[in-house]
C-alpha positions as CSV (number, residue, x, y, z in Angstrom):
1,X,-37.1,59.2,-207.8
2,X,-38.7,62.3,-209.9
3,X,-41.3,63.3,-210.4
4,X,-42.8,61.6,-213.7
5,X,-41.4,58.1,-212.6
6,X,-42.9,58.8,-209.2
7,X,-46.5,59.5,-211.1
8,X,-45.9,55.9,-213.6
9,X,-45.5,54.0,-210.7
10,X,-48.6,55.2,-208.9
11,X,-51.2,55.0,-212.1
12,X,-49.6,51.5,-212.7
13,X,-50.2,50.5,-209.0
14,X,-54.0,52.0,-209.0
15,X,-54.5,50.3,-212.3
16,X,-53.5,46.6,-211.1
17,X,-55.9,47.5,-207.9
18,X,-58.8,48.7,-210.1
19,X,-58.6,45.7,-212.1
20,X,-58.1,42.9,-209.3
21,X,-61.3,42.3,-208.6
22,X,-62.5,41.4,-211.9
23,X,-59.1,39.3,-212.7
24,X,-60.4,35.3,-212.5
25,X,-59.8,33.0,-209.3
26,X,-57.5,30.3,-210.5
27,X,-60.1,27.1,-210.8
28,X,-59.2,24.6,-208.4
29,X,-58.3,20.3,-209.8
30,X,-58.4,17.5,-208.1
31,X,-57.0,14.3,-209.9
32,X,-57.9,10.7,-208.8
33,X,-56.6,7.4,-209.8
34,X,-59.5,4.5,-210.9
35,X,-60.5,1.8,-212.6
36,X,-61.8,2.8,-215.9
37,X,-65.1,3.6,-215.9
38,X,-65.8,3.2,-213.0
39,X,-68.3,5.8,-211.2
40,X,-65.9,8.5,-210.2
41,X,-65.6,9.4,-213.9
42,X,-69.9,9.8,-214.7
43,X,-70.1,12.6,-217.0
44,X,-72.9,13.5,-215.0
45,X,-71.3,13.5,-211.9
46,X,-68.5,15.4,-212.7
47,X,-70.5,18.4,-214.4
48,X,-72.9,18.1,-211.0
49,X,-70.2,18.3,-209.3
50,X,-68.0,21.1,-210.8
51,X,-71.3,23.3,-211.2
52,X,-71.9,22.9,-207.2
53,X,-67.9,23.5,-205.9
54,X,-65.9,24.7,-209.1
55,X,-63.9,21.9,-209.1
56,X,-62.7,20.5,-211.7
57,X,-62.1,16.7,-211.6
58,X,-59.5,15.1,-213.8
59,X,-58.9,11.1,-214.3
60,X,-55.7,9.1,-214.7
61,X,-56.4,5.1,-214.4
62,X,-54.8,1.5,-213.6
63,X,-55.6,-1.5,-215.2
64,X,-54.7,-3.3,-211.7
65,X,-53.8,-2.8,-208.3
66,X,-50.0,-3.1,-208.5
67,X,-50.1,0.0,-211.4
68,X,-52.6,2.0,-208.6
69,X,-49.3,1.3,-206.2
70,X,-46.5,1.6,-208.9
71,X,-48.8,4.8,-210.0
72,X,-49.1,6.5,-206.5
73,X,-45.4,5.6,-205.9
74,X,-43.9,7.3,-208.8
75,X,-46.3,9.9,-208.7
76,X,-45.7,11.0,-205.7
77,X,-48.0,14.5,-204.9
78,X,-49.8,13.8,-208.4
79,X,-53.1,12.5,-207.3
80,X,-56.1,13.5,-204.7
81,X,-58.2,10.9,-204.3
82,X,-57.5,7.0,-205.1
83,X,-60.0,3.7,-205.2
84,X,-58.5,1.1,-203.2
85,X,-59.9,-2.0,-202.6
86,X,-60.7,-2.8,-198.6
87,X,-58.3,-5.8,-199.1
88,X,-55.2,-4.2,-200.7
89,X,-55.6,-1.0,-198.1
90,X,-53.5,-2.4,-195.3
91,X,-50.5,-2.8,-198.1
92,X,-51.2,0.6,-199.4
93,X,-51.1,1.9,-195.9
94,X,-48.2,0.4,-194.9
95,X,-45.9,1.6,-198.5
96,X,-47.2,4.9,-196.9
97,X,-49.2,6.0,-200.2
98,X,-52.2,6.8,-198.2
99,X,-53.5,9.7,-195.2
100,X,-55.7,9.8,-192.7
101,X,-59.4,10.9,-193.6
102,X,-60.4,13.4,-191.9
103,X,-64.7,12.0,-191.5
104,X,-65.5,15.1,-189.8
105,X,-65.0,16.7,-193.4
106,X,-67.7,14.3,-194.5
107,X,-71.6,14.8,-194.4
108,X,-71.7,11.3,-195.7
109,X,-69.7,9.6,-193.1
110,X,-72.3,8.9,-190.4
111,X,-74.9,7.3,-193.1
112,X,-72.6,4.5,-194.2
113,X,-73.0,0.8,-193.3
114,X,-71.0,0.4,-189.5
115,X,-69.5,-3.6,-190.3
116,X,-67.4,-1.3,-193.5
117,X,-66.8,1.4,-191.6
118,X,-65.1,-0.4,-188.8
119,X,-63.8,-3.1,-191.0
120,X,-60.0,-3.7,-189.6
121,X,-58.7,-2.4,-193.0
122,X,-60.5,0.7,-193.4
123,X,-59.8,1.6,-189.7
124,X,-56.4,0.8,-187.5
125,X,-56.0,2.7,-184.6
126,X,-58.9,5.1,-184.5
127,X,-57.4,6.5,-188.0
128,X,-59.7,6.1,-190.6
129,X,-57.9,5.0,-194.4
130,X,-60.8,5.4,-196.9
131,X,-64.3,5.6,-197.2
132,X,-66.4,2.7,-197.5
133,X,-68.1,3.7,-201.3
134,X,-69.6,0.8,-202.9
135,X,-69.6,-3.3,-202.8
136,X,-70.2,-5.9,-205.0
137,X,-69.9,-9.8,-206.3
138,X,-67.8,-11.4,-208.6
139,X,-70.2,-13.5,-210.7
140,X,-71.1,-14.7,-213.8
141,X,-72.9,-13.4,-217.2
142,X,-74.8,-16.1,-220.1
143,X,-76.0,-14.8,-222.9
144,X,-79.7,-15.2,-222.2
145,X,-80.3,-15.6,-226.4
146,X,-77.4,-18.5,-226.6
147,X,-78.3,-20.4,-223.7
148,X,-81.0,-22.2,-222.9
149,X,-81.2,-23.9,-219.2
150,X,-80.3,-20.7,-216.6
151,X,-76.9,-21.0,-215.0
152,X,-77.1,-21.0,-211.4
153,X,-73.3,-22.0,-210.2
154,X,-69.5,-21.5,-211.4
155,X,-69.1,-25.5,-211.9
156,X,-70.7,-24.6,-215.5
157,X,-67.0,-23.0,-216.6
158,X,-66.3,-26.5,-216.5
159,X,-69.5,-27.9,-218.5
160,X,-68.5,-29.1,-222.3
161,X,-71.8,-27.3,-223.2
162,X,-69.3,-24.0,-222.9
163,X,-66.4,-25.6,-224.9
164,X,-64.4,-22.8,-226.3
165,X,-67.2,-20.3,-225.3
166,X,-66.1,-19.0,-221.9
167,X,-64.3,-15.8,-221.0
168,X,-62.4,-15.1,-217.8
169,X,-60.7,-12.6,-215.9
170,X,-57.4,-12.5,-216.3
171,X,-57.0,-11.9,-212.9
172,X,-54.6,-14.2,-210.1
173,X,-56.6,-14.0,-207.0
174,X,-60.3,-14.2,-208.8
175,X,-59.5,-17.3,-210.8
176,X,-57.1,-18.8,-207.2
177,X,-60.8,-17.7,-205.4
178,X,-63.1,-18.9,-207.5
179,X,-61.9,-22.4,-208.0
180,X,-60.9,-22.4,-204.2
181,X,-64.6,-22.0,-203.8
182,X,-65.7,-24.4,-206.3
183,X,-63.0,-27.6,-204.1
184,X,-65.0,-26.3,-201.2
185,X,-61.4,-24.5,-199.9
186,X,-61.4,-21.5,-197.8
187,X,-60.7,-18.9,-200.9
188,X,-58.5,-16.1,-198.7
189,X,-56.3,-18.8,-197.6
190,X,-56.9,-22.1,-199.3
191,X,-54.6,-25.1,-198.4
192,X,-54.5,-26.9,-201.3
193,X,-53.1,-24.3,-204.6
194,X,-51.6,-28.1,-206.3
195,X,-55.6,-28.9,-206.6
196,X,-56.5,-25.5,-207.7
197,X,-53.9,-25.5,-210.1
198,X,-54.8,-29.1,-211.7
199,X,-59.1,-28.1,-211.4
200,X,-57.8,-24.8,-213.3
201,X,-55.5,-26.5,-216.0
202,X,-59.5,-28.6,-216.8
203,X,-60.8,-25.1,-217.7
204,X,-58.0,-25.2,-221.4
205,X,-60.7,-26.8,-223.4
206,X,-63.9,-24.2,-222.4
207,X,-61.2,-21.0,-222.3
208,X,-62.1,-18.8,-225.7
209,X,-60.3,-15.6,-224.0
210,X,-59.1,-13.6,-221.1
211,X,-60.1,-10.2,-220.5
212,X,-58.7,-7.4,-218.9
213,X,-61.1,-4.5,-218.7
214,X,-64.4,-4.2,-218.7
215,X,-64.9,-2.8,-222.5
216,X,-63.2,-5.8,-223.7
217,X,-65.8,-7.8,-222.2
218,X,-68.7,-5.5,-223.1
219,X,-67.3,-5.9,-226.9
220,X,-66.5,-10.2,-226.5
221,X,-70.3,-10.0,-225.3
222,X,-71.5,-7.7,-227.9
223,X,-69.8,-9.7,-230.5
224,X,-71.1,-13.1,-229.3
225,X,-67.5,-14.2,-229.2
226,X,-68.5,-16.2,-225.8
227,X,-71.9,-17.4,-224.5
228,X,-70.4,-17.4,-220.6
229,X,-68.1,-14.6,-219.1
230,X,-66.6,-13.7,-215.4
231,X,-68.1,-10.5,-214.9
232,X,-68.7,-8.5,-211.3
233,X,-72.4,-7.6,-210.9
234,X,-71.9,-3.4,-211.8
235,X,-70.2,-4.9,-215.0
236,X,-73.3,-7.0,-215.9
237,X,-76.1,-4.6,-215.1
238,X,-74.2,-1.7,-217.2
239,X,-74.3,-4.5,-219.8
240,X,-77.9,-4.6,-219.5
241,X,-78.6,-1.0,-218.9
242,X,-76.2,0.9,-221.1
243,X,-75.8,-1.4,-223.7
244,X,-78.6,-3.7,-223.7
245,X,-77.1,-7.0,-224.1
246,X,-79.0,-10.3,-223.7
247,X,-77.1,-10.8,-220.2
248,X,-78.5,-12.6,-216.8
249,X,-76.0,-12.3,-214.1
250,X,-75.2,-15.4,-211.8
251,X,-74.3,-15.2,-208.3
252,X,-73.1,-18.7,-207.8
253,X,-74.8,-21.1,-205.5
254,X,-71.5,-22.9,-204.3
255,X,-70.3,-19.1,-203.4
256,X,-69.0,-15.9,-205.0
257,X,-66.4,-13.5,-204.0
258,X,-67.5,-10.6,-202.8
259,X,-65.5,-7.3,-202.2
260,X,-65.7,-3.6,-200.8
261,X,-63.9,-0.9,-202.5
262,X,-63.0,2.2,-200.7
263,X,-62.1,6.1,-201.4
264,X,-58.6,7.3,-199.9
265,X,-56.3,10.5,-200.3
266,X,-53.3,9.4,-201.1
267,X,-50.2,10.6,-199.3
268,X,-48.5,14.0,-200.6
269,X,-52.1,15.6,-202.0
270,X,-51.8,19.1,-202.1
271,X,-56.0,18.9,-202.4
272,X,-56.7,17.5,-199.2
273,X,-60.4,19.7,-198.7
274,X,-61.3,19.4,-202.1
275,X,-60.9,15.8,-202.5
276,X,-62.9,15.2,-199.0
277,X,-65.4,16.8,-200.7
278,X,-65.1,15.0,-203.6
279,X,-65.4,11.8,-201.8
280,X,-68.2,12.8,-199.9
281,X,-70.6,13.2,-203.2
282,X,-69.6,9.5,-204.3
283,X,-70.8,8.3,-201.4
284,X,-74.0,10.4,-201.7
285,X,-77.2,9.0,-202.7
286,X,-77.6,11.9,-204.7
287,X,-74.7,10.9,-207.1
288,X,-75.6,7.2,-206.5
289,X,-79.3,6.6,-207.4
290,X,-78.2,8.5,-210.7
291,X,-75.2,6.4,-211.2
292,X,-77.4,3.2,-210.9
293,X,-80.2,3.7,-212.7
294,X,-78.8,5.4,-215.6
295,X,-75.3,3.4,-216.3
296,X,-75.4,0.6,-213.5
297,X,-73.1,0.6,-210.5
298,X,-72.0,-2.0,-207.5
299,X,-73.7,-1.8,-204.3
300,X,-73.7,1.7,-202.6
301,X,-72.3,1.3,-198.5
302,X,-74.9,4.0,-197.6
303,X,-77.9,1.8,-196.6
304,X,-79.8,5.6,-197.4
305,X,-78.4,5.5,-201.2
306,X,-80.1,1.7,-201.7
307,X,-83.2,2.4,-200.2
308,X,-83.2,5.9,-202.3
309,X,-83.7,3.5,-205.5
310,X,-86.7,2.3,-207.3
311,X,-88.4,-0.4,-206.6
312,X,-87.3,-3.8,-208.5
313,X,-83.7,-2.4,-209.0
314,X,-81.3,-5.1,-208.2
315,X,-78.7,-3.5,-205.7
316,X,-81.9,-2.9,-203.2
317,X,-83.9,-6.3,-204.1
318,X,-81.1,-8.4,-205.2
319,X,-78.4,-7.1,-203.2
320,X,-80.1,-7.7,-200.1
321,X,-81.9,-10.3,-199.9
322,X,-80.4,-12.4,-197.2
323,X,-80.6,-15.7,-199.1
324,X,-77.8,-13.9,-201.6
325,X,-75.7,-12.7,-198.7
326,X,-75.0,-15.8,-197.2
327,X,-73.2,-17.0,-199.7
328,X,-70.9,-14.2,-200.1
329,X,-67.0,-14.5,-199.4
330,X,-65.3,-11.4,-198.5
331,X,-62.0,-10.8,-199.8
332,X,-59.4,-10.5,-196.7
333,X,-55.8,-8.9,-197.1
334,X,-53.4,-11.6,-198.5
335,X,-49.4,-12.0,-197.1
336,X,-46.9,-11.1,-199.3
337,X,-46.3,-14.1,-199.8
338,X,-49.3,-15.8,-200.5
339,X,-50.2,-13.2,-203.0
340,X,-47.0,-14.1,-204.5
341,X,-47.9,-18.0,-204.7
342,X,-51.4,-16.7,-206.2
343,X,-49.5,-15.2,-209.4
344,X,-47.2,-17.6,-209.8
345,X,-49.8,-20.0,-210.2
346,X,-52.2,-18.4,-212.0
347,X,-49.0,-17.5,-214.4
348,X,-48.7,-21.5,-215.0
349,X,-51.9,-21.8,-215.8
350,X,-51.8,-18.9,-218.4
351,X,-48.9,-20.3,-219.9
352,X,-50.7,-23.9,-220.0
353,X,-53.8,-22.6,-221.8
354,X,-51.3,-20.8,-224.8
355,X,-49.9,-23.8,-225.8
C-alpha cells in the first residue's frame, strides 16, 4: 500500500471514530395486536411511555379473535405483544402463537389479583401465558333521554317497547351466552342450542342493527338510531365520559357475561424485553387511573390500580360490590367443536333476521 492511500485510510478511519459518538442509537419499536381502541393505544400512554424507555409503540388491530390468530399466524415475527382473551389463550397456546412470560421481568406481576393469575388458562405448568390486565361485563346501555322506566335485565331485548330499536353484537358466543343465560342454561356449555336458537329467532322484530366495533355503536348511539344496545361496561362509561351520551349501563339481574383479557408475547418476537416492559405499564396503576378517569376502561386486575381511583368511580364502587359479582359468569375455553356449533348457529339466526 503507499504511502498517500496508507494516510486516506487512516483520516477516514479517525473520522468515522470521531463522529461515532454523536451518530443516533437506532430507536427501538415494539408492535402489538388489539382491539381498536382499546387501552394499549392511549395517546397518553404511549407518549408517557416512549418519554420514559424510548420506545416507540406501534398498533396493528383485529376486529375478532380468529383475525388476532389468522394475524399472528401469517405474521409470524411481526408483532411483540398481543391481547388475548383468558378464554381463547389455551387455543392460542396450543397453535403455538404465544411464549412464556418471563414475570420476573415484571414490577407489576406480584400486585395483580391471585384467582387471574393462577387461572388454568393464564398458567399451565408453572409457565405463565399472559398477564392478567383488565376485566369486565358484557351488559347493556338505554338511552337514559328515550327511556323512561330503568332497565334492570336482558329479558328487555325481548320487550315490544324496543321494537326495531335494539342493537346487538354481532358476535356468536355473546348472543349463544346471553340467551343461554336468559333460559336459565349454563352459558359455557349450554344443553339446549335448538331453544337458544328459537328464543334468538323472537329477537327479528326488536333487531334495528348489528354492530361490530365499538365506534359503530358510539355513532348508532350518538345518532339515536337505537334506544337499547349490547355494550361491555368500558364501552358504556367511555360513552359517558368521552362522548357524553345520555347512557346508563345495565348489568343484568338474571346474569351477564363476564370476561378477563390478558397481555402475551407472541411467539417469534424479536422484542421480548421491550414488550415485558411494555406490558408491565398497562398493568400499572399509573397508566390505569389515567386510562379510567380520562377515557373509561374495563376493570384493572391490580386490586392497587382500583383502589388508586377516585371515590364514586364505577370500576372501584360498582365493580366490586359483591351484590354485582355474584351474578357474573366467567367465560371458560370452548371445544372446537362447540365453538363451531356456536357460529353455525348464530349464522342461522343472522340469516333469519335479513330476510
Amino acid at each position: 500500500m503507499n504511502v498517500l492511500k496508507h494516510t486516506r485510510l487512516t483520516l477516514v478511519a479517525g473520522l468515522v471514530a470521531a463522529l461515532a459518538p454523536a451518530l443516533p442509537v437506532l430507536a427501538q419499536e415494539i408492535r402489538v395486536l388489539n382491539w381498536n381502541s382499546y387501552g394499549t393505544d392511549a395517546e397518553f400512554g404511549l407518549e408517557a411511555f416512549k418519554e420514559a424507555t424510548g420506545i416507540t409503540v406501534v398498533h396493528d388491530y383485529f376486529t375478532s379473535e380468529q383475525e388476532m390468530i389468522t394475524k399472528l399466524q401469517t405474521g409470524a415475527g411481526a408483532y411483540d405483544v398481543v391481547v388475548v382473551n383468558a378464554a381463547m389463550v389455551d387455543k392460542v397456546r396450543e397453535l403455538g402463537l404465544l411464549q412464556p412470560l418471563d414475570t420476573a421481568a415484571l414490577s407489576n406481576w406480584d400486585d395483580l389479583s391471585a384467582p387471574f393469575k393462577e387461572d388454568p388458562s393464564v398458567t399451565v405448568e408453572g409457565e405463565v401465558w399472559g398477564a392478567p390486565w383488565v376485566w369486565g361485563v358484557n351488559g347493556l346501555a338505554y338511552n337514559t333521554s328515550a327511556v323512561d322506566a330503568p332497565v334492570t335485565s336482558a329479558a328487555a331485548m325481548w320487550d315490544p317497547a324496543f321494537e326495531g330499536r335494539l342493537s346487538l353484537r354481532d358476535d356468536a358466543e355473546w348472543q349463544v351466552k346471553q340467551a343461554a343465560l336468559v333460559l336459565g342454561q349454563d352459558m359455557n356449555h349450554p344443553e339446549d342450542l335448538e331453544a337458544i336458537k328459537v328464543k334468538l329467532l323472537e329477537l327479528k322484530p326488536q333487531v334495528k342493527s348489528l354492530w361490530a366495533s365499538e365506534d359503530e355503536f358510539m355513532k348508532g348511539m350518538a345518532n339515536g338510531a337505537y334506544d337499547l344496545a349490547e355494550i361491555w361496561a368500558g364501552g358504556a362509561m367511555r360513552a359517558k365520559t368521552t362522548y357524553g351520551l345520555p347512557v346508563d349501563f345495565v348489568i343484568p339481574e338474571d346474569g351477564a357475561i363476564a370476561w378477563f383479557d390478558t397481555l402475551g408475547i407472541p411467539a417469534g418476537s424479536k422484542n421480548a424485553e421491550a414488550a415485558a416492559k411494555f406490558i408491565d405499564y398497562m398493568i400499572s396503576p399509573e397508566f390505569y387511573v389515567q386510562w379510567d378517569t380520562e377515557i373509561g376502561a374495563a376493570t384493572s386486575a391490580n386490586p392497587k390500580a382500583l383502589d388508586a381511583l377516585p371515590e364514586g368511580a364505577f370500576n372501584r364502587d360498582v365493580m366490586g360490590d359483591p351484590a354485582v359479582t355474584s351474578r357474573l359468569h366467567f367465560m371458560a375455553p370452548l371445544s372446537d367443536d362447540e365453538r363451531q356449533a356456536i357460529q353455525q348457529l348464530w349464522a342461522e339466526v343472522k340469516t333469519a333476521y335479513a330476510q
